[in-house]
PALUMDREN-862863 format. One record per residue (C-alpha): residue number from 1; y negated, z, x; residue in one letter. Coordinates in steps of 0.25 Angstrom, whole numbers. Each point is the difference from the previous one (the first is absolute). Example, Ala and Ser with C-alpha at 12.3 -4.5 7.8 and 13.67 -1.06 7.14 Angstrom:
<drenlo 1, <18, 31, 49>, "A">;
<drenlo 2, <-14, -2, 6>, "S">;
END
This chain:
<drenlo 1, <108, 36, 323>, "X">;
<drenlo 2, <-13, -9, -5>, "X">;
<drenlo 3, <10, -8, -8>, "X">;
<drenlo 4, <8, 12, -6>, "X">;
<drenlo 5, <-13, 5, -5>, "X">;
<drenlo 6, <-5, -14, -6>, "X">;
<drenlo 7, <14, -3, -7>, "X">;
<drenlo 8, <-3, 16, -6>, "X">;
<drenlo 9, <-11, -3, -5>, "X">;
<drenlo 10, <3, -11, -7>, "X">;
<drenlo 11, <10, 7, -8>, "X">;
<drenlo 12, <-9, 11, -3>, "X">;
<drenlo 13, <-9, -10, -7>, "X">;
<drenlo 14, <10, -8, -7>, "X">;
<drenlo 15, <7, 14, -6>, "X">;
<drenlo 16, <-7, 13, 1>, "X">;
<drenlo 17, <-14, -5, 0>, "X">;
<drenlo 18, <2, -5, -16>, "X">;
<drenlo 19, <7, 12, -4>, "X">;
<drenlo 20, <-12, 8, 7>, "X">;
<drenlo 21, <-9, -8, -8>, "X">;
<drenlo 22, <6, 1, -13>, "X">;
<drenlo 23, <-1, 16, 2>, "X">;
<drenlo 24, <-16, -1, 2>, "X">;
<drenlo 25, <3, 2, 16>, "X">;
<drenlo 26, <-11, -9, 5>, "X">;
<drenlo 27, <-8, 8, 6>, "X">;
<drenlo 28, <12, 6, 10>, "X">;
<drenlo 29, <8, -15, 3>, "X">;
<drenlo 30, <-3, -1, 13>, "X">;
<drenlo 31, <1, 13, 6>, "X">;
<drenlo 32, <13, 1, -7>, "X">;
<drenlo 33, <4, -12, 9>, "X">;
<drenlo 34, <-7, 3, 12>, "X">;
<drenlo 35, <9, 15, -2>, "X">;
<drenlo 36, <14, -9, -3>, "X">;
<drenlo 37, <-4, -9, 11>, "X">;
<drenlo 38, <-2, 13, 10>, "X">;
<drenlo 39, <11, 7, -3>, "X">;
<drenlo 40, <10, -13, 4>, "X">;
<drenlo 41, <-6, 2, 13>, "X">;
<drenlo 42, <3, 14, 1>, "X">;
<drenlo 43, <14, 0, 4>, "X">;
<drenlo 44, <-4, -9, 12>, "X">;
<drenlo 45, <-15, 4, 4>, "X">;
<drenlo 46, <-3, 17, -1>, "X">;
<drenlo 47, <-16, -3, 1>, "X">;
<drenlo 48, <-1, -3, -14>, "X">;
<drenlo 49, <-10, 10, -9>, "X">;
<drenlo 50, <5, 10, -10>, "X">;
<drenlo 51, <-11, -3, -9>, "X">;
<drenlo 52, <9, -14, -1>, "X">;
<drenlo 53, <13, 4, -6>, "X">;
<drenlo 54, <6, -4, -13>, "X">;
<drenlo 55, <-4, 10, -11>, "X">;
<drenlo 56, <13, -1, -10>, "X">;
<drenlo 57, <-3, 11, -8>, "X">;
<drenlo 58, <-12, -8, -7>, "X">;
<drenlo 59, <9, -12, 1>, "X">;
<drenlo 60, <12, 7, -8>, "X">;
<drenlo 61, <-9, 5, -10>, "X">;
<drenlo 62, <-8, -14, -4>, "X">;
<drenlo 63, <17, -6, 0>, "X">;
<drenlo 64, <4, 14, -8>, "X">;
<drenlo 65, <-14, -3, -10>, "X">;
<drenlo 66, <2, -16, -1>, "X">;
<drenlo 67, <16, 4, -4>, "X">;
<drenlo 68, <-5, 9, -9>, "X">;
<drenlo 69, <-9, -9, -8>, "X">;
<drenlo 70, <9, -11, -1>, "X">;
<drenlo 71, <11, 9, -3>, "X">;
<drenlo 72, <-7, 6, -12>, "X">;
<drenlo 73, <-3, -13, -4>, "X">;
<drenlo 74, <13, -3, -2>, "X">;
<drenlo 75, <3, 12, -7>, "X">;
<drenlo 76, <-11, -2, -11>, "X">;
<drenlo 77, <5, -16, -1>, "X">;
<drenlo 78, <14, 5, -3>, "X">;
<drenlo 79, <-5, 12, -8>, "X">;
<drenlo 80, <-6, -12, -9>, "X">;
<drenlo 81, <11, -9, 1>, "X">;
<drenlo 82, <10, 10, -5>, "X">;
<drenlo 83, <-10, 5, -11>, "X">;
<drenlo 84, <-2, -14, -5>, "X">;
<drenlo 85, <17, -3, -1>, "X">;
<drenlo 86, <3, 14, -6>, "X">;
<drenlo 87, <-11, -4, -11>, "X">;
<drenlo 88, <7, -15, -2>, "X">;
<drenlo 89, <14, 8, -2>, "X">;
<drenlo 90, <-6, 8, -11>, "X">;
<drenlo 91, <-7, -12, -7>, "X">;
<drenlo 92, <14, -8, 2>, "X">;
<drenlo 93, <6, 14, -7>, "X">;
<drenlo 94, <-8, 0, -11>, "X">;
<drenlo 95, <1, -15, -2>, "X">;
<drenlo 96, <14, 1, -1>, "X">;
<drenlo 97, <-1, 12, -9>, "X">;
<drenlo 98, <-9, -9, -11>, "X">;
<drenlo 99, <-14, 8, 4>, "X">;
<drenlo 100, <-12, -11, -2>, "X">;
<drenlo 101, <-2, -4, 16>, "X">;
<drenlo 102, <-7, -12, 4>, "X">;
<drenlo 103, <9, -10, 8>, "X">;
<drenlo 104, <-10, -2, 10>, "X">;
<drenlo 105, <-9, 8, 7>, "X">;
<drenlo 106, <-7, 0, 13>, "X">;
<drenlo 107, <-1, 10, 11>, "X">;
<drenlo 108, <-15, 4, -6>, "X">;
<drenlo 109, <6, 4, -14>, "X">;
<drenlo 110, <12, 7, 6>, "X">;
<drenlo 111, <-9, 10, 8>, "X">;
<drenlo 112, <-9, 1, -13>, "X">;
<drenlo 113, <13, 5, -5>, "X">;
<drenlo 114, <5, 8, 11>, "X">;
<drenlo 115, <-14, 5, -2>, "X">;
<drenlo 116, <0, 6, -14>, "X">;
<drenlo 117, <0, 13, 0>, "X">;
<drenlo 118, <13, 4, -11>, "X">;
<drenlo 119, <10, -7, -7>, "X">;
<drenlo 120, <-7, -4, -13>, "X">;
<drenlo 121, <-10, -6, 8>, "X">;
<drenlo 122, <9, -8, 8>, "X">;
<drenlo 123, <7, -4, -13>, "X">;
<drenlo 124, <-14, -5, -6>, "X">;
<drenlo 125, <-4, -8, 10>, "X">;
<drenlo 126, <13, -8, 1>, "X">;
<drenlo 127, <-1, -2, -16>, "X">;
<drenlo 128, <-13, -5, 4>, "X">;
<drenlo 129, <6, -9, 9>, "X">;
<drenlo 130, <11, -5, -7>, "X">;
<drenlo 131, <-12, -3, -11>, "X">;
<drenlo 132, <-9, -5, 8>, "X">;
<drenlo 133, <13, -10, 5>, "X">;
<drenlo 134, <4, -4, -13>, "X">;
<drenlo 135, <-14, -4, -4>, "X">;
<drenlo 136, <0, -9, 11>, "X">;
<drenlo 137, <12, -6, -2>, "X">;
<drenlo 138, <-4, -3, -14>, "X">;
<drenlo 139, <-13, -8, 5>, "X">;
<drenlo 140, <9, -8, 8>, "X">;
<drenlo 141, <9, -3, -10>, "X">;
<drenlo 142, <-12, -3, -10>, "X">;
<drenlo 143, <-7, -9, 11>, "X">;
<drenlo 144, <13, -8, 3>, "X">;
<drenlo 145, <1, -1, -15>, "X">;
<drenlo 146, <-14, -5, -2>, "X">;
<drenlo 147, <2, -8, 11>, "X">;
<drenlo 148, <11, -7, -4>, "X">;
<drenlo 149, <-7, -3, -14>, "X">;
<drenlo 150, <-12, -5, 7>, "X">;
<drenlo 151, <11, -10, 8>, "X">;
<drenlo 152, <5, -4, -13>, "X">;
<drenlo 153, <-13, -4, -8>, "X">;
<drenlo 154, <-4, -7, 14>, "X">;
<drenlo 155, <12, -9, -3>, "X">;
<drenlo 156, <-2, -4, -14>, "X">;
<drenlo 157, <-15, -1, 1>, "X">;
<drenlo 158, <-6, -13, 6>, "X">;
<drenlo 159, <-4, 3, 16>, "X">;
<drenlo 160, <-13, -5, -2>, "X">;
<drenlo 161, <-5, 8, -11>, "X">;
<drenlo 162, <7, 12, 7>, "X">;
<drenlo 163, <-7, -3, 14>, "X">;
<drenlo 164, <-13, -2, -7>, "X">;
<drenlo 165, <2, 15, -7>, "X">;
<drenlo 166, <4, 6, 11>, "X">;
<drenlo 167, <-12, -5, 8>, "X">;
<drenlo 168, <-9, 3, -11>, "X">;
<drenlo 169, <6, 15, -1>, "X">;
<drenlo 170, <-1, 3, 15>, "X">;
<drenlo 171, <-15, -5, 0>, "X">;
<drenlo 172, <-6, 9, -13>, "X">;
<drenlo 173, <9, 11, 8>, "X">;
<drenlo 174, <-8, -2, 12>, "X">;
<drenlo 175, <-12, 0, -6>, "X">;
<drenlo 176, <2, 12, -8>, "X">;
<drenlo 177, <4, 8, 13>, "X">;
<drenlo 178, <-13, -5, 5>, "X">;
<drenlo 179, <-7, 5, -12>, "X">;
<drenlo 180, <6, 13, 1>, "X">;
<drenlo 181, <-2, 2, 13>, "X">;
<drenlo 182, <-14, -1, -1>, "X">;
<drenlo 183, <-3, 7, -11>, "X">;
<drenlo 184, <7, 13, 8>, "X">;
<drenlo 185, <-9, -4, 10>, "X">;
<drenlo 186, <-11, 0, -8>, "X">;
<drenlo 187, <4, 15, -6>, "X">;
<drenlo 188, <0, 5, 14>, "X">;
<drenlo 189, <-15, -2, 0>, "X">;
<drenlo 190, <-6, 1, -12>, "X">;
<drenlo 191, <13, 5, -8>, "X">;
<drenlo 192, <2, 16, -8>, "X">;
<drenlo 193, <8, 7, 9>, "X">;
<drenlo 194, <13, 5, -6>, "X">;
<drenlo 195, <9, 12, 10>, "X">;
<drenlo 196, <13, 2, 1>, "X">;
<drenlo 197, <4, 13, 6>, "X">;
<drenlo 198, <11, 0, 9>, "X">;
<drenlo 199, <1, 13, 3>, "X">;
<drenlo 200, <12, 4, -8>, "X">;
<drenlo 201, <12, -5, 9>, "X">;
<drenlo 202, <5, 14, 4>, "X">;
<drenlo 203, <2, 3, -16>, "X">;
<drenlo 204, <11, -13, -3>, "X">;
<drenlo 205, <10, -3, 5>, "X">;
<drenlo 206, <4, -13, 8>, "X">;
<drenlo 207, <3, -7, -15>, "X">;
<drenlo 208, <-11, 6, -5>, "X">;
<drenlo 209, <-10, -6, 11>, "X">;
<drenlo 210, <7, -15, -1>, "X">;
<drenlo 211, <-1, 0, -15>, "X">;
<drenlo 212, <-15, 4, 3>, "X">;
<drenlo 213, <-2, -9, 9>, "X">;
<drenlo 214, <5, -12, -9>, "X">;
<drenlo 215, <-8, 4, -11>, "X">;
<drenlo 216, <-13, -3, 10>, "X">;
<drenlo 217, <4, -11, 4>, "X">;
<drenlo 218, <1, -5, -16>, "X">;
<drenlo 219, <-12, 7, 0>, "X">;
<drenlo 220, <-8, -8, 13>, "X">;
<drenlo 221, <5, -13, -8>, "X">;
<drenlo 222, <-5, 3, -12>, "X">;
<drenlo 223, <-13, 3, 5>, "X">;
<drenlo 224, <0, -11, 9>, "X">;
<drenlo 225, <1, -10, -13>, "X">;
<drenlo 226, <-10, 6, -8>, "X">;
<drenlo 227, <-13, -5, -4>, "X">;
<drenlo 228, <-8, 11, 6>, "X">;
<drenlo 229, <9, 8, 11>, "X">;
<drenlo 230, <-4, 13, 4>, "X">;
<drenlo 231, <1, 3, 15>, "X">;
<drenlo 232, <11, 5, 4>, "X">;
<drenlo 233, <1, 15, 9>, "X">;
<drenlo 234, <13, 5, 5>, "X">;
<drenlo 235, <-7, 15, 6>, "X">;
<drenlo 236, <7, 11, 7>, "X">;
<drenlo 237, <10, -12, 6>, "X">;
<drenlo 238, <9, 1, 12>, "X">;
<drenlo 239, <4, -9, 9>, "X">;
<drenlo 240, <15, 6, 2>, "X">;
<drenlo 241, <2, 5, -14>, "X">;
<drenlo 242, <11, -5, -10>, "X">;
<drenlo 243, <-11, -6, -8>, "X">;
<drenlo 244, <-2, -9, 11>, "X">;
<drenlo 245, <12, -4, 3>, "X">;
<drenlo 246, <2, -4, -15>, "X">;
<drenlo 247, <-11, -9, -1>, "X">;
<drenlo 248, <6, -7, 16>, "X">;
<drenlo 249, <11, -2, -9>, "X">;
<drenlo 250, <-7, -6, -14>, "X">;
<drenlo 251, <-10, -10, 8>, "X">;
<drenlo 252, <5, 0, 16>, "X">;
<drenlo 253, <-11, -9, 9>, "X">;
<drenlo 254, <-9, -1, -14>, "X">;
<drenlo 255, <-4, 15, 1>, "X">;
<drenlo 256, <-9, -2, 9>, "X">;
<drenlo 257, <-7, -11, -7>, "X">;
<drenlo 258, <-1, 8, -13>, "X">;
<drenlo 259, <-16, 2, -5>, "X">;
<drenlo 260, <2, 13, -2>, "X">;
<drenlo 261, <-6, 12, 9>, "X">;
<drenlo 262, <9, 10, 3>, "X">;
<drenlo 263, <-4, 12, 7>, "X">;
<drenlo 264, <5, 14, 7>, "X">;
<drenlo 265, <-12, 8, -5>, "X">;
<drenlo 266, <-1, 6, -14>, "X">;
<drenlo 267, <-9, -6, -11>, "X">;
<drenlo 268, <-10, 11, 1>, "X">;
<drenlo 269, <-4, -4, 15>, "X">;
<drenlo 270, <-2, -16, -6>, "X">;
<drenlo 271, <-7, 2, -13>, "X">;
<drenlo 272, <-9, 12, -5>, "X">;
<drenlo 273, <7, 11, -8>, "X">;
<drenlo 274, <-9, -3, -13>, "X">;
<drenlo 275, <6, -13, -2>, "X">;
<drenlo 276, <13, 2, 0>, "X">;
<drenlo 277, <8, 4, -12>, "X">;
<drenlo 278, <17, 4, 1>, "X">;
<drenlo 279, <8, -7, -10>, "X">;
<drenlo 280, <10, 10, -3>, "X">;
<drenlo 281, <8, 2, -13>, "X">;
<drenlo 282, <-1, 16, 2>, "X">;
<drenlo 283, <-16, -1, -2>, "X">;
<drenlo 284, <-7, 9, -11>, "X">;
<drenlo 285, <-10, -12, -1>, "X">;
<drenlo 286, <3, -11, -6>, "X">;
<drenlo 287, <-6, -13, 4>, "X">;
<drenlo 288, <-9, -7, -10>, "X">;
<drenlo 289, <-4, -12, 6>, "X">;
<drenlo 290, <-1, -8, 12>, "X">;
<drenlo 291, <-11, 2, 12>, "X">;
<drenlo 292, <-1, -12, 8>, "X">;
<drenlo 293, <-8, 8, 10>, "X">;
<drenlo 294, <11, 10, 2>, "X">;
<drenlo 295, <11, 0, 9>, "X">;
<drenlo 296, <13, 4, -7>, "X">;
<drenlo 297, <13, 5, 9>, "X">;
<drenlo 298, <14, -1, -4>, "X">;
<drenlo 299, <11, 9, 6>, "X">;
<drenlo 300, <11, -9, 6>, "X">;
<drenlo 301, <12, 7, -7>, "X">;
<drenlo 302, <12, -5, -9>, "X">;
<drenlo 303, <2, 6, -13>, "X">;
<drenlo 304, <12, 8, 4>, "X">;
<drenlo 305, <-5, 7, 11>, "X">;
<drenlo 306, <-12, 5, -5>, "X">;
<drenlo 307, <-2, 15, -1>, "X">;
<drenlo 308, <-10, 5, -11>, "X">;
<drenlo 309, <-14, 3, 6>, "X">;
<drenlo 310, <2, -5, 14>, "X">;
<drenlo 311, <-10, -11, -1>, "X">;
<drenlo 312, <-7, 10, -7>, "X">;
<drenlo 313, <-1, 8, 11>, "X">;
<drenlo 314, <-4, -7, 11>, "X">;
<drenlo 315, <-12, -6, -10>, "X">;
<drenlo 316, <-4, 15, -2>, "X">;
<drenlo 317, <1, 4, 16>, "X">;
<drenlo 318, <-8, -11, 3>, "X">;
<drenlo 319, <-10, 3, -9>, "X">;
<drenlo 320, <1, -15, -8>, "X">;
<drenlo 321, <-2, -3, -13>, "X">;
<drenlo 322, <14, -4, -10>, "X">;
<drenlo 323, <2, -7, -13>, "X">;
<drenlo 324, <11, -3, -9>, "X">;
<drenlo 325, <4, -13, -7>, "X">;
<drenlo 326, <-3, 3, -16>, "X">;
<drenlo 327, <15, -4, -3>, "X">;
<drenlo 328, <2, 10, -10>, "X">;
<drenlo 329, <-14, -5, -8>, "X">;
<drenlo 330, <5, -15, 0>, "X">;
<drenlo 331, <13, 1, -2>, "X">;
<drenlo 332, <11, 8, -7>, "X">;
<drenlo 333, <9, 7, 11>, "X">;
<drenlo 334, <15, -1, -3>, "X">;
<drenlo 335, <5, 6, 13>, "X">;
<drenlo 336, <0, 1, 14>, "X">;
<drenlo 337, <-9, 4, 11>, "X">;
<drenlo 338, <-15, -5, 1>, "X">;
<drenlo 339, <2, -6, 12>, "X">;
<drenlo 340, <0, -15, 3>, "X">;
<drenlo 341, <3, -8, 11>, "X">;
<drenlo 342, <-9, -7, 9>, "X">;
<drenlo 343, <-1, -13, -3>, "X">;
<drenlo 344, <-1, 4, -14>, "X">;
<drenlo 345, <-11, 8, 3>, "X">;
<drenlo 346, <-7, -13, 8>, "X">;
<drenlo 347, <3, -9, -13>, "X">;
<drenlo 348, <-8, 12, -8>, "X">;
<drenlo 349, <-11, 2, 10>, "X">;
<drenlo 350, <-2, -17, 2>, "X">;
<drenlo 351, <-1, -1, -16>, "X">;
<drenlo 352, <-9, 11, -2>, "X">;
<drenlo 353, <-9, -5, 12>, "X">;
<drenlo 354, <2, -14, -7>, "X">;
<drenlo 355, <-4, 3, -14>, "X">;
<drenlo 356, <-1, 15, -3>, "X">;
<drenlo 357, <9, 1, -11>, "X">;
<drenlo 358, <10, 10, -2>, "X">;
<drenlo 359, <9, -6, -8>, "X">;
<drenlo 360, <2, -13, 9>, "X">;
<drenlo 361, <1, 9, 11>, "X">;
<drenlo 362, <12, 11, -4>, "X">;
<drenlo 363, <8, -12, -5>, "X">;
<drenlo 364, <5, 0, 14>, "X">;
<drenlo 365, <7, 13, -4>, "X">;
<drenlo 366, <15, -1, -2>, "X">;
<drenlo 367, <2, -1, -15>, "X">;
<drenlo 368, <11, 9, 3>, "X">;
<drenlo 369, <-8, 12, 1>, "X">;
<drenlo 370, <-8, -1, -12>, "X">;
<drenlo 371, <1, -3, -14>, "X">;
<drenlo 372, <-15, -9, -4>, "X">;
<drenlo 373, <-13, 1, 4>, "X">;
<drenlo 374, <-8, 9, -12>, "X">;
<drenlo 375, <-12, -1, -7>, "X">;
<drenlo 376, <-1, 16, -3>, "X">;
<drenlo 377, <-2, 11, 8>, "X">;
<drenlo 378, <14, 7, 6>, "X">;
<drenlo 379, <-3, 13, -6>, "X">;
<drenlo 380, <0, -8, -14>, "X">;
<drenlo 381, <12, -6, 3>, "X">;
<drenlo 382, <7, 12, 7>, "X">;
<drenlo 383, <-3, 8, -13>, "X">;
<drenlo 384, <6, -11, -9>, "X">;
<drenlo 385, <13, -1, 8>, "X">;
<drenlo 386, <2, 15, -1>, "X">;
<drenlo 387, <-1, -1, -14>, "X">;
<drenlo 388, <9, -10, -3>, "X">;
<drenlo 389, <11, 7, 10>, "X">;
<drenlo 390, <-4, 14, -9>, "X">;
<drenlo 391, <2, -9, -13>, "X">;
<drenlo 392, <15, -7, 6>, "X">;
<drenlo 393, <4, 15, 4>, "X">;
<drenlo 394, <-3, 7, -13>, "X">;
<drenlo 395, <8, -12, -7>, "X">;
<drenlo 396, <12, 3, 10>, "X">;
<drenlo 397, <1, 13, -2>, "X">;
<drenlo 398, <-1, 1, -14>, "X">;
<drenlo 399, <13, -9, 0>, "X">;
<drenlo 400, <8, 7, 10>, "X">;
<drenlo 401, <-4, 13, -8>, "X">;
<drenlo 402, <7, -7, -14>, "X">;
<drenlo 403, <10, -6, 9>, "X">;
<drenlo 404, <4, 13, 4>, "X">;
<drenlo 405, <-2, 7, -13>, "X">;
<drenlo 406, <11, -11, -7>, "X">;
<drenlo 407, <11, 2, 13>, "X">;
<drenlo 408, <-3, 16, -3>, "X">;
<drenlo 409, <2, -3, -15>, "X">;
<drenlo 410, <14, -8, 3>, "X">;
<drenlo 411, <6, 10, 10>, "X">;
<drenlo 412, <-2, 10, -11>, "X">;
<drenlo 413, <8, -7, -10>, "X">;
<drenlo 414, <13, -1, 8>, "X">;
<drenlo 415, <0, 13, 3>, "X">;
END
C-alpha cells in the first residue's frame, strides 16, 4: 500500500501538480493530493474522512476555463490569420486590375489598410505605398548609379591620390560631425528655444504624418548645421504615436542620441505664456521683426492637410500670442496657400536669427509662389494691376463690339 501511494504521488507531481500551477492553484496543491491519494484507499480501507474526497466539480471547471482561454485564443489568431489573406487576395485583385499597389508590404501596413475606415481611404494609402516604393527604388537605382561612377573614376585616377582624398574627406567629415554636435550641445544650454508642436497627428493622415515627419528631419539638420542652432522642443509628444514611429524609422538607434528635448507636456507647462509667440499663417498680426527673447512655436502640419484657423485656434484657447510672416509686404503673391513647409520655415527663422533681413530670409520661399520681392506698398501695386486689367478689358471689348458689328453688317448682305 505505502508503495501504491509513493508511485501516486509521483505522478501527481510530474502531471497534475504543473497544470495546477499554471492555473494560480498553489495555495490548494497539496490538499488536492492528499484528497486523490485518499480516495485510492477508499475502495480498500472505509475509515477514510469525507472531508478527503476529490472535489471534481472545481476540477471540471479550471479544465472547462483553461480550454476556453486556449480555445478563444485560437479563434482570435485564425480570425486574424483569415483577415490578413482575404486583404492580400484583394491587393493581388487590384494589382492584376492595374490599381497602384505596392509589391511588398508587411503585416504592419496590411492591418493599417484593413484598418482604414472606407474605400477611398484604403485606396489612398496604397497610392501612398506604391509612392513611397517607387521613390525608394529610384534611390537605389541612383545609389547603384553613383556608385558605379565612383568605381569608374577610382580606376582611372592614380590610387594614391584617391586614397589620400578619401582619407582627407572622411577626417574634415568627422571633424564637422564633432563641430555640429557641439554646437547643438551648446544650444541646449544657452541656445533660443524654437517649439514644434506635435499635437496635430489626429488631423492628417498616415501620409500626411510621414511627409511631416520628413520635413523635421530636414529641419533637425538644418538647424544642426547652422551657425547659431536654436534648441530644439518637440512638445505634446507621445511615445506610441505615428510621429514616433516615423522618426524610429528616419534615424533608428540615433534617436536616442539626438540634442534635442522632446517632451509629452505642452509648451505652456515649460516656458511662461508671455514669451511664446504662434507662428501661423492665419494670424491678424503680422510679425515685424525678430525677438531673440521670445519663444516662437511652429505647428507640425504639411501644407495639404491644413485646415484654415486650426492653429489659430488652439493659440486663441490657450490664450498665446500669434504673428504672421509679412509675405504679402515683401513679396508679390502669384498664387497659392500662405503656408510653407517646415524646413523652409527653419531656413527663414535661422536667417532672420542670423542677420534680421527680410529679403535674405523669404528667398527660402519657393519662387513658385511669387512673382518678385517689391519696393512699394501692396495696396499701390494692387491698384495698379487692377487698372491695367480694366485698361486690357475696355480694349477687348471694344474689339469684340466692332467685330460683331462687321459679322452683323455681312449677314445682312447676303440676305
Amino acid at each position: 500500500m505505502q508503495s501504491a501511494n509513493v508511485l501516486l504521488k509521483k505522478i501527481l507531481r510530474s502531471s497534475v501538480l504543473p497544470f495546477a500551477a499554471q492555473h494560480g492553484m498553489k495555495k490548494d496543491l497539496f490538499p488536492l493530493s492528499r484528497t486523490l491519494s485518499s480516495s485510492f484507499c477508499l475502495k480498500q480501507d472505509n475509515s477514510c474522512s469525507s472531508s478527503e474526497k476529490l472535489d471534481l466539480d472545481a476540477w471540471k471547471k479550471v479544465t472547462k476555463s483553461g480550454l476556453q482561454e486556449e480555445v478563444s485564443e485560437a479563434v482570435s489568431k485564425h480570425q486574424e490569420i483569415s483577415s490578413l489573406a482575404a486583404a492580400r487576395e484583394i491587393l493581388d485583385m487590384w494589382r492584376l486590375a492595374g490599381r497602384l499597389v505596392p509589391e511588398n508590404i508587411s503585416e504592419e501596413q496590411l492591418q493599417t489598410f484593413i484598418e482604414c475606415p472606407t474605400k477611398s481611404a484604403k485606396k489612398k494609402y496604397l497610392k501612398f505605398l506604391h509612392q513611397k516604393e517607387l521613390k525608394k527604388k529610384s534611390d537605389k537605382r541612383k545609389t547603384e548609379e553613383k556608385r558605379k561612377r565612383r568605381l569608374e573614376a577610382q580606376e582611372r585616377a592614380p590610387k594614391t591620390d584617391e586614397t589620400q582624398r578619401n582619407s582627407h574627406i572622411r577626417l574634415w567629415t568627422n571633424n564637422m560631425d564633432k563641430a555640429y554636435n557641439w554646437r547643438a550641445a551648446q544650444a541646449m544650454v544657452f541656445g533660443q528655444p524654437l517649439v514644434f508642436d506635435m499635437s496635430y497627428e489626429k488631423d492628417m493622415s498616415v501620409q500626411e504624418v510621414a511627409n511631416t515627419v520628413r520635413q523635421l528631419v530636414f529641419s533637425e539638420g538644418c538647424n544642426r548645421r547652422s551657425v547659431d542652432p536654436f534648441h530644439i522642443h518637440f512638445c505634446n509628444f507621445n511615445e506610441n504615436s505615428l510621429y514616433h514611429k516615423e522618426f524610429i524609422k528616419h534615424y533608428r538607434e540615433s534617436w536616442d542620441k539626438l540634442l534635442i528635448t522632446v517632451t509629452d507636456q505642452c509648451y505652456t507647462d515649460v516656458f511662461p505664456k508671455d514669451k511664446l509667440i504662434y507662428l501661423t499663417a492665419d494670424s491678424p498680426k503680422v510679425m515685424k521683426t525678430f525677438d531673440h527673447n521670445k519663444i516662437y512655436i511652429v505647428g507640425s502640419m504639411v501644407d495639404k492637410s491644413i485646415k484654415t484657423g486650426v492653429s489659430l485656434a488652439r493659440a486663441k484657447r490657450l490664450g498665446l500670442e500669434t504673428a504672421a510672416l509679412p509675405l504679402e509686404k515683401y513679396l508679390l503673391w502669384n498664387s497659392g496657400a500662405k503656408n510653407l513647409t517646415l524646413d523652409q520655415m527653419m531656413h527663414i527663422l535661422l536667417t532672420l536669427k542670423d542677420t534680421g533681413d527680410w529679403k535674405k530670409a523669404l528667398e527660402f520661399v519657393p519662387k513658385r509662389k511669387y512673382c518678385g520681392f517689391v519696393n512699394k506698398s501692396v495696396h499701390e501695386l494692387k491698384k495698379s494691376l487692377n487698372l491695367i486689367n480694366a485698361l486690357k478689358l475696355g480694349k477687348r471689348q471694344e474689339e469684340l463690339r466692332k467685330q460683331y458689328a462687321k459679322n452683323y453688317s455681312k449677314k445682312l448682305t447676303q440676305k
